[in-house]
N, C-alpha and C positions, 0 to 999 in steps of 0.2 A: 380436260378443259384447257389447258393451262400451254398445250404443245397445239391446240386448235386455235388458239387468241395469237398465239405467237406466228403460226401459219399466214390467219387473217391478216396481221400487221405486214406484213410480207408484200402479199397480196397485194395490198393497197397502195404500194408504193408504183406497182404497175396498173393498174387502173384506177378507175375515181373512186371514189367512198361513197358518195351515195348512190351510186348503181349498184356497188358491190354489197351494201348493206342492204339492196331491197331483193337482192338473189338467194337462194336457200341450197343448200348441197346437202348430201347425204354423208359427204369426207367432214364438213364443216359444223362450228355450230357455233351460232347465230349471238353475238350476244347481248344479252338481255336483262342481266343485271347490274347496278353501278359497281358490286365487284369484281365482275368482268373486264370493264374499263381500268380497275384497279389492275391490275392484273396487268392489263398494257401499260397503263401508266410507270410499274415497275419496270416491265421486262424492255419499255423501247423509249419510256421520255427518261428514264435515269440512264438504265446502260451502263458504259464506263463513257469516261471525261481522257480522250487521245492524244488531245493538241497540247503536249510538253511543250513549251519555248525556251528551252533552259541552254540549249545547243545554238540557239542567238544571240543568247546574254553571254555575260559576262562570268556567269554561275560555274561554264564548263572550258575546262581550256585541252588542247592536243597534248597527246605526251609526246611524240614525234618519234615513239617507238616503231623503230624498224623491225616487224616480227612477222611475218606469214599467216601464221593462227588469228591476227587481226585484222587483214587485208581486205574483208568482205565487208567489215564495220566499218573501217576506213575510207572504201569506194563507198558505200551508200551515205554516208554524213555526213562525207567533206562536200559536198553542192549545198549543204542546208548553212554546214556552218563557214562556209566561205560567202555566203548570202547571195549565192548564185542566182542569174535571174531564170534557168530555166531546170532551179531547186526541185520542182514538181512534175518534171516528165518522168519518162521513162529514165532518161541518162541517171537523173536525180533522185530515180531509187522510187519514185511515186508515190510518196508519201503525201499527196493532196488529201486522200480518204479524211487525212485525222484531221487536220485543220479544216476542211471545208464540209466533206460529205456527211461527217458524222456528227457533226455540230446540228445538220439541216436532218439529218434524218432524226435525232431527238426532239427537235422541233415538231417535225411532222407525228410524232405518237403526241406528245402535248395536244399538236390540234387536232388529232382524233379524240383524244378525250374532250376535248371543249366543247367539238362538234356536236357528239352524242351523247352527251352526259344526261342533258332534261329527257330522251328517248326511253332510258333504263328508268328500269323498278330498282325500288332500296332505300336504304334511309334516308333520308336528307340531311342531317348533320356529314354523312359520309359524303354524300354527293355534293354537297359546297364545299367541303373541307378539300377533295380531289379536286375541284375546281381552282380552289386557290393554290394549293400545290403545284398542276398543272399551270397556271397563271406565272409562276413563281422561278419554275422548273425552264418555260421556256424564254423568259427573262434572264434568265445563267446561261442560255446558250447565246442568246445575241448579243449578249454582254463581251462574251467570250469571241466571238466572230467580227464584231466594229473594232474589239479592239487587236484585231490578229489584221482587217485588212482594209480598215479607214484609219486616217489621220487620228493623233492624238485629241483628244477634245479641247484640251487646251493650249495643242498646237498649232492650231490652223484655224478655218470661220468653218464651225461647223454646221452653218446654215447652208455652206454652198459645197463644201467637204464630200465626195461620197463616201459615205459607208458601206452596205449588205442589203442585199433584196429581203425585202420584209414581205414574209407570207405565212396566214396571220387566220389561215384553214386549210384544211385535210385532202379538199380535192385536188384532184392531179389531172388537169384537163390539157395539159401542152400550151401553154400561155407562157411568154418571154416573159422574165418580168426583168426590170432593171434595177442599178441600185438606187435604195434612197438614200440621203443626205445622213450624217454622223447626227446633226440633229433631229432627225426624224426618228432614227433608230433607237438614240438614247431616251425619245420622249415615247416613245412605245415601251422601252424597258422600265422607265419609270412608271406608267399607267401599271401595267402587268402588275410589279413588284405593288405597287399600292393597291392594288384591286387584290391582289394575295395575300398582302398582310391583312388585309381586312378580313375576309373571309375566311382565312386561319382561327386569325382573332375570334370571330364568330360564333364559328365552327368547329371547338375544340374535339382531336379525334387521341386519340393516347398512340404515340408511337417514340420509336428509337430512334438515337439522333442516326442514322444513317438512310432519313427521308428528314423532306422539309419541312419546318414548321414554323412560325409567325416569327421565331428570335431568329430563322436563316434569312426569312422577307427582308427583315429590319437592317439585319447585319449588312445582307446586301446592298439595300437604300444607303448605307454609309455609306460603303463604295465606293459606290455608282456617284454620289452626291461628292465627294470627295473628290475623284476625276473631274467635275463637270465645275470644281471649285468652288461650289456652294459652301462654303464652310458652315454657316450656321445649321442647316439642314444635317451636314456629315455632324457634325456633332449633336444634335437632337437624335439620331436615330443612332449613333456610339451609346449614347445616355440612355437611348427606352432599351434596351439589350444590358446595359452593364447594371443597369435597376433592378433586373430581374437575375443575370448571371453573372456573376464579376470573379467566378474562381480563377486563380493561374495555378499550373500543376508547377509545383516544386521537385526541382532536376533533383534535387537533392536528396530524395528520397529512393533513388535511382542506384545499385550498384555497378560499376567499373567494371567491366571486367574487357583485359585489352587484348585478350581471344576471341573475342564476337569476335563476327562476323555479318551478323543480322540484327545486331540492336538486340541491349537485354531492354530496354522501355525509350518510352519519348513522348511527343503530345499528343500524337493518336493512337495510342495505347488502347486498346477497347478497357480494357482493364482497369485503367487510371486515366478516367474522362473526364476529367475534372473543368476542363474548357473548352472539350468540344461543341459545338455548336449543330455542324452537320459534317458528316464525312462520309466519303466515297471511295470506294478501292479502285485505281489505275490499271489494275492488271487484267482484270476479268473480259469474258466477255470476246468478243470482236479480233480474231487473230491478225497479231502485230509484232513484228520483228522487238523486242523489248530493248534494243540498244536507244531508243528515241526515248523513251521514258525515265529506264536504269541505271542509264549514264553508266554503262558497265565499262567496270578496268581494260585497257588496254590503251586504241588511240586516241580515246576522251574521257578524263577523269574531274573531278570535282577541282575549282579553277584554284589558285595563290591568291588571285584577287579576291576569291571570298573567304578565304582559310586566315589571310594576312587580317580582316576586318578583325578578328576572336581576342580577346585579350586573354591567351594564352600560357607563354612563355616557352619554353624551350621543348623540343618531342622528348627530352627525357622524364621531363615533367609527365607527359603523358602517358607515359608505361609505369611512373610511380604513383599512378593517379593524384596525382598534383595539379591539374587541372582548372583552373580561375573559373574562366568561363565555361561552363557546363553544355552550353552547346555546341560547343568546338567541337566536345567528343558525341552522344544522344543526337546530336542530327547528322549524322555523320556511320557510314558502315568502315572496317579497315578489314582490309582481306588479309588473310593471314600470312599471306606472300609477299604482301605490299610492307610488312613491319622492317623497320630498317633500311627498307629502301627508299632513297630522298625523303627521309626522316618522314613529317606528317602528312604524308600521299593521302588522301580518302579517296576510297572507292566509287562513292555514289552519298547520294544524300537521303536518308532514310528518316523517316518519323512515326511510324508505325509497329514497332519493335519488329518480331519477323514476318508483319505484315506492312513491308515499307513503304510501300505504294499508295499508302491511305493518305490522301488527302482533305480537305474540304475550308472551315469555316472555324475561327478559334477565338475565344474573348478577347487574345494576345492582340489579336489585328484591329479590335476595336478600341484598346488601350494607346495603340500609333497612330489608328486615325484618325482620334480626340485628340494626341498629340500634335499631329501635325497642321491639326483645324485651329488648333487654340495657337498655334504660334505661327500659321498664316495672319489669324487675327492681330495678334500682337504685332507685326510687321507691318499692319498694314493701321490700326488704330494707335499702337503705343501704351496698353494699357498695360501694366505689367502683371496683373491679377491673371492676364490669360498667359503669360509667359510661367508663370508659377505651379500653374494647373498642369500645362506641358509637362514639366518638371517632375510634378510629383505622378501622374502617370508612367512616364520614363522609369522614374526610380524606382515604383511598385513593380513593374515588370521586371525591370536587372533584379531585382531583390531574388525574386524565385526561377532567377535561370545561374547565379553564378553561386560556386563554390561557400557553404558556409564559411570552411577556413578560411577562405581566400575572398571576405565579399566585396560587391561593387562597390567604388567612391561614390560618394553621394553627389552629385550632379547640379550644377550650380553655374548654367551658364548663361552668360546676360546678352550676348550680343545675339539679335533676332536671326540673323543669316547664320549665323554659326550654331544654334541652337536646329535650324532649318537641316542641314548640314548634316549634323549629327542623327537626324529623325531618319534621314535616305538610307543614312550605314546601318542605323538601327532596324530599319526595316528589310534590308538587306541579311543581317546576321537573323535577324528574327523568321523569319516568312520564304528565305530562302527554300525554293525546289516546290512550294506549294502555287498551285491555280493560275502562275503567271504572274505572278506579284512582281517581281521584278523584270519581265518585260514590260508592263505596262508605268510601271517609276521610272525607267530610262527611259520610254516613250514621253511621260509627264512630264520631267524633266528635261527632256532633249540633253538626255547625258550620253557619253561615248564610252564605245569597247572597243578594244583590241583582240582580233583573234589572230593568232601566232598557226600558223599548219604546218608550214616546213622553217626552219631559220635561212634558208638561201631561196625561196620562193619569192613572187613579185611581189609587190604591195598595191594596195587598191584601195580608193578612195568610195566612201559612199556618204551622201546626206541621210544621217542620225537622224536629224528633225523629223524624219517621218515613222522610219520604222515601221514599214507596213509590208506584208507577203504579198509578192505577188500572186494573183489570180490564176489557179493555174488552167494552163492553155487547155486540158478537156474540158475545162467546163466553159472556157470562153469558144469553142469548137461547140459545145449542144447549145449555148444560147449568144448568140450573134448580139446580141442587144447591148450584153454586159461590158464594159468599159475596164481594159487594165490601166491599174493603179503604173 
């Protein structure tokens, strides 16, 4: 059944869905129950999640090692991380699939399930529950797509902004479509996400956090409401999430040991889930060169600018597990070749012990987006009961990420911009290497990076305020209509 649904999905990408679903084969079979759609809904709206942006931030910097053995890494990434405008051809290694095609082809299994959901037999608590899931699933991808190749939302008018062609069902008739507006998109991702959390809610069906379920809706609705500056909103849906899940997994519980290689633990740990919410493995799935995801050693390693945020201390501190901040080491892999060399080199950024690639949704992120709600508020009314609140969120967090020995100062800062300030680094040291977090905060904030490739290379100027990929040229060659950024 299961290598037949995966066929159909296939299928349907070259012709329409409903001619194909009224045809019957003898290779095929037909489906006809809502766990059949289930079944899609696993194998092509979840998938794996491609579009790293870590090689545009500031997350990853060059080592400018001249070696042979990394020549072929180095040709294919330097057009992405030198923000070349023609990043996505052929020259530029063609890495559009991950950013564009495969964001749209998870979309596309979302709207076949939406499409034919009421068609199947089956429970009904399962079939709205996939409903909302699907609802929910394809709200994460266009979330993930406005904000890779429209303006920030709160950096430009996103009434008149384009954002990404919103399409919105399963058929596939050759129709141009163009893009809509940053606000149109975002107000589609919000309907979704609220139309999903409801029927979550509704609909409860029992599953593992590595599918979606109403506290992913909701965490998402922070977000999303968070970007769009809504603070009271990002904070009412921080608060119906940390009502029901408020654990932070304590680093502390974690051993040292400065042989990994792969993480002995971290916060997606399946093992120690203490604040997962939803997660995903990166790696699966869909063949892809792993240097865009892995940040593997050679000529892009994990940047100084995010290693220098750690409150640390010296790399001998760290081979004596000495340690302050606990995520310096736990989000962080050292390869065993790299010890010694320019002291605290990381490899890559791992959070899933030796499954590093696991990403998703964590309470952690809903404790910074309260933070950063409560002390936009405070910036903007003066009340200090929400600069307080900030605070003590901040503090419960540091509490269970740094070193019992060595714990956090307790945090006590009263000027509103410096308190703001602080929430960008903390979100930075926190959230680093996960979903794009931090291309979308230097998008937010029209903040700047430096990328260094050769030290006697030219330098180049680019406007930061936008921060958007360009569109790449195959897809603006199949549809004439669409407009580059």
């Amino acid at each position: 059944m299961k290598k037949n649904i995966y066929l159909l999905i296939i299928l349907l990408s070259l012709v329409g869905c409903k001619d194909f679903l009224e045809e019957t084969s003898q290779d095929l079979v037909r489906p006809s129950q809502v766990t059949d759609l289930e079944q899609i809904l696993l194998g092509d709206g979840y998938g794996s999640p491609y579009y790293s942006t870590t090689i545009f931030t500031d997350e990853q910097a060059s080592t400018n090692l001249d070696d042979e053995s990394f020549q072929s890494t180095y040709d294919e990434l330097k057009w992405l991380y030198t923000w070349n405008k023609d990043m996505f051809t052929d020259a530029g290694a063609g890495y559009f699939h991950c950013f564009w095609e495969m964001p749209y082809r998870r979309i596309l299994g979302c709207n076949l399930v939406l499409d034919y959901l009421d068609e199947m037999a089956g429970k009904e608590v399962l079939r709205e529950s996939l409903r909302g899931e699907a609802l929910v699933l394809r709200a994460w991808n266009y979330f993930h797509l406005v904000n890779m190749f429209g303006i920030a939302y709160s950096q430009g008018n996103p009434s008149t902004d384009l954002g990404v062609p919103l399409k919105l069902d399963a058929t596939v008739n050759g129709d141009f479509y163009t893009r809509n507006t940053v606000a149109e998109v975002y107000a589609r991702i919000e309907k979704d996400l609220l139309d999903g959390n409801r029927l979550l809610m509704e609909n409860r069906y029992e599953r593992t956090f590595y599918r979606i379920d109403h506290l992913a809706a909701k965490a998402m609705l922070s977000r999303v409401y968070l970007y769009m500056e809504n603070w009271d909103k990002a904070l009412a849906y921080a608060d119906s999430v940390l009502i029901l899940k408020s654990d932070l997994l304590d680093l502390n519980n974690f051993s040292m040991d400065v042989y990994n290689t792969s993480g002995t633990g971290s916060v997606y740990l399946a093992t120690a889930p203490d604040e997962i919410i939803w997660a995903r493995n990166y790696l699966t799935g869909y063949s892809l060169s792993s240097s865009v995801i892995a940040w593997v050693i050679g000529p892009f390693v994990v940047s100084q600018e995010l290693i220098g945020r750690y409150e640390q201390g010296a790399f001998a501190d760290i081979s004596a597990k000495r340690v302050r901040d606990l995520r310096a080491f736990f989000y962080f892999t050292f390869g065993m070749d790299i010890w010694g060399f320019q002291g605290d080199m990381r490899e890559s950024i791992a959070k899933g012990g030796s499954s590093s690639y696991i990403q998703g949704i964590r309470t952690a992120e809903l404790y910074l987006n309260r933070a950063e709600a409560y002390t936009q508020k405070f910036l903007k009314e003066g009340n200090d009961a929400y600069r307080n609140q900030a605070l003590t969120d901040l503090n419960k967090l540091r509490k269970y990420r740094f070193n019992k020995e060595f714990p956090a100062d307790e945090l006590n800062i009263t000027d509103g911009q410096e308190l703001l300030e602080f929430i960008i680094d903390e979100r930075f040291r926190e959230l680093c290497g996960e979903t794009n977090h931090r291309w979308c905060d230097l998008r937010r904030y029209g903040l700047t990076v430096t990328h260094v490739l050769k030290p006697e290379g030219q330098t180049y100027s680019q406007d930061m305020r936008h921060y958007v990929l360009p569109i790449p040229e195959l897809v603006l060659e199949q549809n004439p209509y669409l407009v580059q950024n």
